[in-house]
N, C-alpha and C positions, 0 to 999 in steps of 0.2 A: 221280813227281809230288809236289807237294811245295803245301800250302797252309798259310794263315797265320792262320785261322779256322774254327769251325765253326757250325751252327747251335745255337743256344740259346732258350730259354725267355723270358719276358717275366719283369717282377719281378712279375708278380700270378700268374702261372703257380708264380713257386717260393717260394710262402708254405710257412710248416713244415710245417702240418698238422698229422697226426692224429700224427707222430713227430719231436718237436723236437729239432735236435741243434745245438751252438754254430756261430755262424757267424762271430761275431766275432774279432776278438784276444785283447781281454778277457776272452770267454765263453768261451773255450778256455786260459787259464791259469787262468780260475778251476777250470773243468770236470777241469782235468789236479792240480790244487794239491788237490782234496776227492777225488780217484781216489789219491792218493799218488806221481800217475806224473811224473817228472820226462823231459824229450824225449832221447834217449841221442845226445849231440854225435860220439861212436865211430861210432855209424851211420846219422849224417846224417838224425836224425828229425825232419823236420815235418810240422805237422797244417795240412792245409788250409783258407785260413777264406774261399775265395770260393765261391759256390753256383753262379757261373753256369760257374764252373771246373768241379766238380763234374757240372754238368747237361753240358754240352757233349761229358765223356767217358759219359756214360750215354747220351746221344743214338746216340755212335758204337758201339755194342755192338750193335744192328742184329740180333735171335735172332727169329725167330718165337716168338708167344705160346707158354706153357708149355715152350719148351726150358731146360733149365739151364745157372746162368752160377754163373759162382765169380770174388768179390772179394777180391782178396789186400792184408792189410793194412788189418782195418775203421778203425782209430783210434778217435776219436770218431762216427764216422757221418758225416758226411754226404757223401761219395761214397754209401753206403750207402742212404741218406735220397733221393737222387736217382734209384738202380735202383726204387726199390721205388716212387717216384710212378710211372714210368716201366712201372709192372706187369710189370718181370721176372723172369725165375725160374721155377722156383722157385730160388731165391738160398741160396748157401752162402757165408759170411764167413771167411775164413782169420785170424786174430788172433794173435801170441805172446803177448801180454801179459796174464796172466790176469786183470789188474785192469780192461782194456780191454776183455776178452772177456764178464766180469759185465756191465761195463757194454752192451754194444750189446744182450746179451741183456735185460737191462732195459728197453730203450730202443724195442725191435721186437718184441720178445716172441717167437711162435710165425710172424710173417711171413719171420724169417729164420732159418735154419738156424747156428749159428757155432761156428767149428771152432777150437779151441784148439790152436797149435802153431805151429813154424816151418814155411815153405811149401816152403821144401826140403829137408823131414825126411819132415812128414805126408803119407800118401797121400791125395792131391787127389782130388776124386771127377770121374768124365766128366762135359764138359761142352762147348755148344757155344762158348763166351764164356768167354775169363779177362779183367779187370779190375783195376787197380790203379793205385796211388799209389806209387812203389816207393823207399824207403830207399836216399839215394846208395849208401853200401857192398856193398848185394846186390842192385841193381838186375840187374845183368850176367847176374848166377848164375841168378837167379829167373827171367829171359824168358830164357836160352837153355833150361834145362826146360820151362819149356812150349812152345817151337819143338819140343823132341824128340819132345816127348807130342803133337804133331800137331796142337795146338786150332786148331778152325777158324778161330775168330779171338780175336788178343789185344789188348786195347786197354790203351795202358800211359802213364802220366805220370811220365819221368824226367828229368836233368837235361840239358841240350841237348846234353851233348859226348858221350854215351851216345847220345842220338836220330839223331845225325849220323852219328857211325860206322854204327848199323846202315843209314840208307838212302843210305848216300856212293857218290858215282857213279866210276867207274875213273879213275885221274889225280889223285884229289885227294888230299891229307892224311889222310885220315878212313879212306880206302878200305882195309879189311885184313881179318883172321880172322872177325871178329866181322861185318862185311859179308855175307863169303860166305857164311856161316852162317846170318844169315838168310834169304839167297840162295835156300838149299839147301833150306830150308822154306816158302819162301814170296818174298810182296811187302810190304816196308813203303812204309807212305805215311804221313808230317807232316803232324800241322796247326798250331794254335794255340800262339804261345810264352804262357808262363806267367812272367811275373814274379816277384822273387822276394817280392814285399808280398803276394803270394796263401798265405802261410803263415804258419806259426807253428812256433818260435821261423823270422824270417827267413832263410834259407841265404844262401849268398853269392852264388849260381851261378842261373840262368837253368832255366827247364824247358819242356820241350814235350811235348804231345799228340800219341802217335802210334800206329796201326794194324798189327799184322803179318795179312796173310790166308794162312792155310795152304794148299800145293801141292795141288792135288789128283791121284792117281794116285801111282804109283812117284816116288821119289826119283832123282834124275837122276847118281846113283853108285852104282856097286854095294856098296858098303861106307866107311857113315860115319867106325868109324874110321882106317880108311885114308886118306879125305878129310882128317880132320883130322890127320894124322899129318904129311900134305904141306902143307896151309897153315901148320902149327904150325914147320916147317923152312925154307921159303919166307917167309915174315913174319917169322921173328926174325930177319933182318938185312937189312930191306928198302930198306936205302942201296944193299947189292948189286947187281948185274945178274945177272941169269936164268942165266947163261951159266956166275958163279960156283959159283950155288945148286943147280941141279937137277940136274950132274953127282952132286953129293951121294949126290942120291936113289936113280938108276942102278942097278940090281942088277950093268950089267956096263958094260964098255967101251963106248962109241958107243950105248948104251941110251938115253944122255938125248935125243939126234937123234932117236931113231926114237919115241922118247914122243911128245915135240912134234909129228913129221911125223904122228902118229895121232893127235894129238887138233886139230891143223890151228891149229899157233900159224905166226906171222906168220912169214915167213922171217929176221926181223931179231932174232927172239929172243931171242938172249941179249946184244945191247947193252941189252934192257926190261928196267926195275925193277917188282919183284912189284905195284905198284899199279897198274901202264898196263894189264893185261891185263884184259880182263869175266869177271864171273864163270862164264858158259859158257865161256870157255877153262878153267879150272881144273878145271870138271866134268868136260869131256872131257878133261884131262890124267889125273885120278882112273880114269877108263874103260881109257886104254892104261896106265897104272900097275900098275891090276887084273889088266889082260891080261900083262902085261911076266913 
């Protein structure tokens, strides 16, 4: 399911308060030009300058009072600035940039917790909620670790071609590795696209607000990297048909029939190109794989 808005705030609702962070264009090159931090074009940095941007992804973070939530990527704050109206947390800020990292702790004091380092180095602390804004070049990296580490839920704003593959439905373009994988932990759900005027320096590229909620129980394979072993063979040559692909896999002769017939793929199978199939076919491909 797939929506195109979410609930937000009034503008009297998201006055600064008691912890002001730039909301502007201007207030944020000034804010980044007296920080010394220039936005790294390598990794796709923008700082967000719309509040209601901001509020709409703290809306979707949904923890019962006092559970913890970890924001990856404080910036300047105010994603930051919008959990903590919102009384969540206790809040931990994930930050690389140690000039950035001064800063929020300036800026929130003792209300937030902020953790200096890269997010897929530092050991994240548990929590029910991950949160972020995510740098085109490590978006990918960043939310498939935390699909592994099982968060219950992740609320993430990256750029739309990133959004779509992970909730692309079978058949389409989109539909591949990075799908089933979220598949496999979970359900994502879209909402609200994000312009690219909602930032600073402007990107080129579109972004959207979306959702993963974590599977609850077992994992529906007995062995992840097994799973990815096979979509990582199966997808790189996904112009192919099934029929060329998954003899590949086969430990023996006439093995890749009797996969299929156990995991109940269509009888037409191998004229299918790896996108047509749902991602419960794969899982159960993974299952007779396992057994094979």
């Amino acid at each position: 399911m797939s929506r195109t808005s979410t609930a937000s705030s009034s503008p009297r609702e998201l006055e600064r308060g008691p912890y002001p962070v730039p909301e502007r264009p201007e207030e944020v090159r000034a804010t980044l030009e007296s920080l010394g931090v220039r936005p790294s074009r390598s990794l796709g940095q923008s700082f967000l300058v719309d509040p209601f941007v901001a509020d709409a992804e703290a809306a979707l973070v949904e923890v019962p009072p006092g559970q913890p939530v970890v924001e990856v990527g404080g910036g300047l704050g105010l994603l930051t600035a919008a959990l903590v109206r919102r009384r969540l947390g206790p809040l931990t800020v994930i930050e690389r940039d140690p000039r950035l990292a001064r800063h929020l702790r300036r800026v929130f004091g003792a209300r937030v917790h902020v953790l200096e380092g890269d997010a897929r180095r530092v050991g994240l602390p548990s929590s029910e909620a991950v949160v972020g804004n995510l740098p085109f070049s490590v978006a990918t990296p960043i939310l498939l670790d935390q699909l592994a580490r099982r968060v219950p839920r992740v609320v993430f704003l990256v750029q739309e071609e990133v959004a779509a593959r992970l909730a692309a439905a079978p058949g389409s373009k989109q539909f591949g590795r990075l799908t089933l994988i979220a598949r496999l932990y979970g359900e994502v759900e879209l909402f609200r696209r994000v312009a690219p005027a909602a930032f600073y320096p402007v990107p080129e590229v579109t972004s959207r607000i979306g959702v993963h909620r974590a599977r609850t129980g077992a994992l529906p394979v007995p062995s992840v990297p097994e799973f990815e072993q096979l979509t990582q063979a199966l997808f790189s040559s996904r112009r192919k048909q099934l029929g060329n692909l998954l003899p590949r896999l086969a430990p023996s002769e006439g093995a890749a029939d009797r996969m299929a017939d156990a995991a109940g793929w269509p009888a037409g199978w191998r004229r299918l190109r790896p996108e047509n199939l749902a991602p419960e076919a794969y899982f159960a491909l993974a299952r007779a794989y396992h057994r094979a």
